[in-house]
C-alpha positions in Angstrom: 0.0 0.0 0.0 1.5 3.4 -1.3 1.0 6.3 0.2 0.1 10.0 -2.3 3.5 12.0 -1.8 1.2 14.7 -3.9 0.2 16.7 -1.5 -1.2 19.4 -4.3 -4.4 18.8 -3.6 -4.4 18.9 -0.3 -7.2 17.5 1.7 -7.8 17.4 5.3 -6.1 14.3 7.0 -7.3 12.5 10.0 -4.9 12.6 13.0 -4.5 8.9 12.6 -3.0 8.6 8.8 -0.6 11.5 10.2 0.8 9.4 13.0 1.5 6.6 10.1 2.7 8.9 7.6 5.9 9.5 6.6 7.5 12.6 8.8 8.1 14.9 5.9 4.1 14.2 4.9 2.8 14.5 8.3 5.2 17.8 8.6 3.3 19.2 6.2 -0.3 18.2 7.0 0.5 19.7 10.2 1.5 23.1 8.4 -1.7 23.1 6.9 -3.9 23.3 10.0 -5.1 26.5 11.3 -3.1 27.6 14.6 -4.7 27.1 17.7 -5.0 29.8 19.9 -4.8 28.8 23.6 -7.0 30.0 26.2 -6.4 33.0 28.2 -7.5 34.5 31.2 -9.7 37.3 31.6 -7.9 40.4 33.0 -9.1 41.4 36.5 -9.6 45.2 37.2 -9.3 46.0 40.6 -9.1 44.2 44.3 -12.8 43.3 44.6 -13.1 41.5 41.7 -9.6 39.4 42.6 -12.1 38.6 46.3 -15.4 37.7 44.5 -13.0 35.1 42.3 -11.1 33.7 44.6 -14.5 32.8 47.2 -16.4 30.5 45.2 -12.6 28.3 45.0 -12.6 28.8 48.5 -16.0 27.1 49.2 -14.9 24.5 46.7 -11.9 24.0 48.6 -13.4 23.9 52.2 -16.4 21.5 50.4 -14.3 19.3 49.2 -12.1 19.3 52.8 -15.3 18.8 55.0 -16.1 15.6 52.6 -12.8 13.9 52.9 -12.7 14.7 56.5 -16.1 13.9 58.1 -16.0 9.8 56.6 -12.6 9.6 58.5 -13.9 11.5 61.4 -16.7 8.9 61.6 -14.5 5.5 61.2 -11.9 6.9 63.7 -14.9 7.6 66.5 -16.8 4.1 65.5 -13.4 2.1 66.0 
């Protein structure tokens, strides 16, 4: 089975033919994707804003805490 080296027509190639393709095809079906732009924070204005983010963590954190805890808490008092 031969692979097309004629990339002229240029078609979009599933991620799986490009990990068995040859390096200097998959190079180039890589080139032709669209970059990717990563995600980025929001920028936060001014002290308040940096409090009302950081509370609902907070509440995750202490949830999260209280649920690990409390089981243990109960087999430690039961034995």
């Amino acid at each position: 089975m031969e692979l097309v080296s004629d990339l002229s027509v240029f078609e979009p190639v599933s991620p799986e033919l490009v990990l068995v393709s040859p390096p200097e095809l998959a190079t180039r079906a890589r080139g032709a994707l669209a970059p990717v732009e990563l995600w980025q924070p929001r920028p936060i204005e001014n002290a308040a804003d940096v409090r009302r983010e950081r509370l609902p963590f907070a509440v995750f954190c202490a949830t999260c805490l209280l649920m690990t805890l409390a089981p243990l808490a109960v087999i430690v008092v039961v034995h």
